[in-house]
C-alpha positions as CSV (number, residue, x, y, z in Angstrom):
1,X,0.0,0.0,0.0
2,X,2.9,2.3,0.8
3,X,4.2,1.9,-2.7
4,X,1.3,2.4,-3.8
5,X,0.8,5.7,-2.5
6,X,4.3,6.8,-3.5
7,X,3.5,5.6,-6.7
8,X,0.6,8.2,-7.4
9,X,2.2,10.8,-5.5
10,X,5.1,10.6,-7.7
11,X,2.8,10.9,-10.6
12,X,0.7,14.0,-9.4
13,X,4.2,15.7,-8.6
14,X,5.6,14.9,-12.0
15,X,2.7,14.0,-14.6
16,X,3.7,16.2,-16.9
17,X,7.0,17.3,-18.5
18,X,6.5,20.5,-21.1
19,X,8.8,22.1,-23.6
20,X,7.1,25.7,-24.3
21,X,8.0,27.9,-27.7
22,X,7.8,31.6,-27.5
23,X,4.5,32.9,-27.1
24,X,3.2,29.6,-25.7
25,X,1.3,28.6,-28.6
26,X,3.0,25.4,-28.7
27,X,3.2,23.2,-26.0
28,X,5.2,19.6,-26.3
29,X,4.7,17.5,-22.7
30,X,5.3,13.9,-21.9
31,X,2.1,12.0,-20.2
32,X,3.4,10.2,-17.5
33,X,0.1,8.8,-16.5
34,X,0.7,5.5,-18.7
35,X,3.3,4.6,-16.7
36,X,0.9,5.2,-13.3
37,X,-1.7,2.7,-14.6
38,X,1.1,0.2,-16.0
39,X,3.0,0.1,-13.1
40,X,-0.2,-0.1,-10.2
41,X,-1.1,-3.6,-12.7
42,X,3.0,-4.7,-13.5
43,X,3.3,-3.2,-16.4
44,X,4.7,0.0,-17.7
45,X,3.8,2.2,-20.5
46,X,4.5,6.3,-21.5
47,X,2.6,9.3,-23.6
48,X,3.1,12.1,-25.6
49,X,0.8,15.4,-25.7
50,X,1.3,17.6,-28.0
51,X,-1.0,21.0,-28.1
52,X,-1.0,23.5,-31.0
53,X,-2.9,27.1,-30.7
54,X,-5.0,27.2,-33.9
55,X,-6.3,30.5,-33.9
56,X,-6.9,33.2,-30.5
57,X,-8.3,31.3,-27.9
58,X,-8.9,27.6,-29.5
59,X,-6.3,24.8,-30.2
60,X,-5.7,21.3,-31.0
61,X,-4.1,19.0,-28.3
62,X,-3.1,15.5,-29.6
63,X,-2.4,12.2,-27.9
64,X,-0.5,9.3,-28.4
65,X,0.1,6.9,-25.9
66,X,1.4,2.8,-25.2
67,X,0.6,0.7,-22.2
68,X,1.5,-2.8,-21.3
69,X,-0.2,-4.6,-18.3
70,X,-1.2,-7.4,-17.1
71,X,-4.9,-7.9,-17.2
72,X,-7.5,-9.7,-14.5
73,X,-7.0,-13.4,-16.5
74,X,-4.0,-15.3,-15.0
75,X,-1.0,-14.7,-17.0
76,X,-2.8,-12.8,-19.8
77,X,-1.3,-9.3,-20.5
78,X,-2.5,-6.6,-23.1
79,X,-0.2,-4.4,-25.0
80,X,-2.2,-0.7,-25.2
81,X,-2.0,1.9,-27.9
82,X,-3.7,4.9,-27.3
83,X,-4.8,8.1,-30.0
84,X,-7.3,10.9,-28.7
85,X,-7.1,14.6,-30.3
86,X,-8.8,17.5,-28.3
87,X,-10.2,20.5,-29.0
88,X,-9.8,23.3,-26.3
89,X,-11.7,26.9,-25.9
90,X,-9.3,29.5,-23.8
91,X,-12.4,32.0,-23.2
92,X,-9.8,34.3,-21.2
93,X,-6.6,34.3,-22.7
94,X,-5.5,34.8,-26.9
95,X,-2.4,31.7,-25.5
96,X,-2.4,28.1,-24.3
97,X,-3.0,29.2,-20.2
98,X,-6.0,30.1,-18.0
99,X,-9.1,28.8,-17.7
100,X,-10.2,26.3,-20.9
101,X,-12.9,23.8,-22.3
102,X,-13.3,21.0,-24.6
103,X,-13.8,18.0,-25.9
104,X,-12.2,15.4,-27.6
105,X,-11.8,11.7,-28.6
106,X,-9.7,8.5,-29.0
107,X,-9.1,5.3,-29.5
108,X,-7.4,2.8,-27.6
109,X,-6.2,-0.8,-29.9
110,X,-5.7,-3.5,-27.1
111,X,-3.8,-6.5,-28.2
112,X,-3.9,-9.7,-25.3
113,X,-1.1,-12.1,-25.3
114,X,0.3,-14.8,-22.6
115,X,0.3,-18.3,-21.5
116,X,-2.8,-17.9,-19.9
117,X,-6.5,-18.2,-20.9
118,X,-6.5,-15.6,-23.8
119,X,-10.0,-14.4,-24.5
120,X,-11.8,-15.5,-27.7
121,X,-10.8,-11.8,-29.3
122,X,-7.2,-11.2,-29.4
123,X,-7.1,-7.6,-30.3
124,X,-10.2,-5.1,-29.6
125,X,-10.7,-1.3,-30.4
126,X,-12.1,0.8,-27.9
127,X,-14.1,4.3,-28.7
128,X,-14.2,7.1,-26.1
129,X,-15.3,10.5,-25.9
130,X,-14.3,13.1,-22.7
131,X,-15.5,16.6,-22.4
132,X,-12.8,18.5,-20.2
133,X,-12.5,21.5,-18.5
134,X,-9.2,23.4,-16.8
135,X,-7.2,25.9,-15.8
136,X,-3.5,26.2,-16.2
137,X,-1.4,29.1,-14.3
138,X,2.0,30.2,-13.9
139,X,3.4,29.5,-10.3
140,X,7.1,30.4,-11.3
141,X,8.2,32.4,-14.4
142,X,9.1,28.5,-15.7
143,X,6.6,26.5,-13.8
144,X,3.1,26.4,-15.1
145,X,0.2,24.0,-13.3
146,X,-2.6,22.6,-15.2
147,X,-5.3,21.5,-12.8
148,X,-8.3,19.9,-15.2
149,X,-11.1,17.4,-14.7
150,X,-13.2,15.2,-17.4
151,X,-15.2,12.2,-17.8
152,X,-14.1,9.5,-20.3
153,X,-17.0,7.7,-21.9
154,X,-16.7,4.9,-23.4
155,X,-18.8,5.1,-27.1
156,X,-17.6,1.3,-28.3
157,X,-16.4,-1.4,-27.1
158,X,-16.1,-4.9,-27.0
159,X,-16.4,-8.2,-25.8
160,X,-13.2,-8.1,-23.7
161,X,-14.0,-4.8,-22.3
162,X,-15.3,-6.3,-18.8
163,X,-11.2,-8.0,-18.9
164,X,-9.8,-4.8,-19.0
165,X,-12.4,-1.9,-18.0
166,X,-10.0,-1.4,-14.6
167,X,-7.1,-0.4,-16.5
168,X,-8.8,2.4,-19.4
169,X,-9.5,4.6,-16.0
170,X,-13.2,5.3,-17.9
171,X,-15.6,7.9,-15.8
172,X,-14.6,11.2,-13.9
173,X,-11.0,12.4,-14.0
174,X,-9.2,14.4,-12.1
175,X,-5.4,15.5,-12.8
176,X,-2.8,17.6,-12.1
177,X,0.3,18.5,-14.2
178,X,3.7,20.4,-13.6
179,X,4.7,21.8,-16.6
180,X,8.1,22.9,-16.6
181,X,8.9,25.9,-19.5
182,X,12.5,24.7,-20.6
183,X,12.1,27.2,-23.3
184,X,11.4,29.9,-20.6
185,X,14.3,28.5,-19.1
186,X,16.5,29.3,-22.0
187,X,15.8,32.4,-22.8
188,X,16.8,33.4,-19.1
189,X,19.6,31.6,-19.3
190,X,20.8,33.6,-22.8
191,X,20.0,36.9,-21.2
192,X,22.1,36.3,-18.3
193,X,25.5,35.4,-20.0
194,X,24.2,38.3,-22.8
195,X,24.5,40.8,-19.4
């Protein structure tokens, strides 16, 4: 249980790594809540976010994502590949910060494997839809916190989706990211030896 905890504390403390470009209108993080669900079921997995500000106040925010874990079947794991694409509405702010809205969707390809009882599918395709809403802020000059809330709804699914329903953390989410501005971190960094 202890390792448990440290385990998720760990991942609310460092879910999200970000690399910012001028203007924050591009914003490159790594998703380190794969490796959260892969390692609570003895697995391991990792993601990549990447958001883009399309026009003042809307952008695009893509997903891709691979988790390995072993499932509820004895000696059965699944192999997890994971694309969603949001769409976000930043009401207050013309950049990728403050309060925002949106929706978005994916797709997670599950693949089973092991010398267990595999079930009668092998490989499945789930659907899901999540409206989100959030709030990122600066804390630091190169610190930024995202602090956002959804629920993930599952559209389609499949036979196998009672196997592995535990591990696609479907219904309300809550999460909090620490995204670090490297870029931010540069530019400081320039201006002092520039001095």
């Amino acid at each position: 249980m202890r390792r448990l905890l440290m385990i998720i504390a760990f991942i609310l403390i460092f879910s999200t790594l970000c690399w910012a470009q001028t203007g924050r209108d591009n914003m490159l993080s790594l998703d380190l809540s794969y490796a959260l669900t892969g390692l609570l079921h003895q697995g391991g997995g990792i993601g990549l976010n990447y958001e883009k500000k399309i026009i003042d106040w809307l952008s695009v925010k893509g997903n891709v994502g691979h988790m390995t874990f072993l499932t509820g079947i004895d000696d059965v794991y699944s192999t997890s590949v994971n694309l969603s694409l949001f769409l976000f509405y930043y009401p207050f702010s013309n950049g990728l910060d403050k309060f925002y809205a949106g929706m978005g969707n994916g797709c997670d390809f599950m693949n089973y494997f092991g010398s267990g009882k595999l079930p009668p599918t092998t490989k499945d395709s789930l659907i899901y839809i999540t409206p989100r809403i959030g709030w990122k802020f600066n804390v630091l000059k190169y610190l930024m916190i995202d602090v956002s809330s959804g629920y993930k709804y599952i559209v389609s699914d499949s036979q196998n989706y009672k196997d592995i329903k535990n591990y696609l953390n479907t219904g309300f989410q809550f999460g909090v990211s620490f995204l670090m501005l490297f870029k931010e971190m540069r530019k400081e960094n320039k201006n002092e030896q520039n001095v």
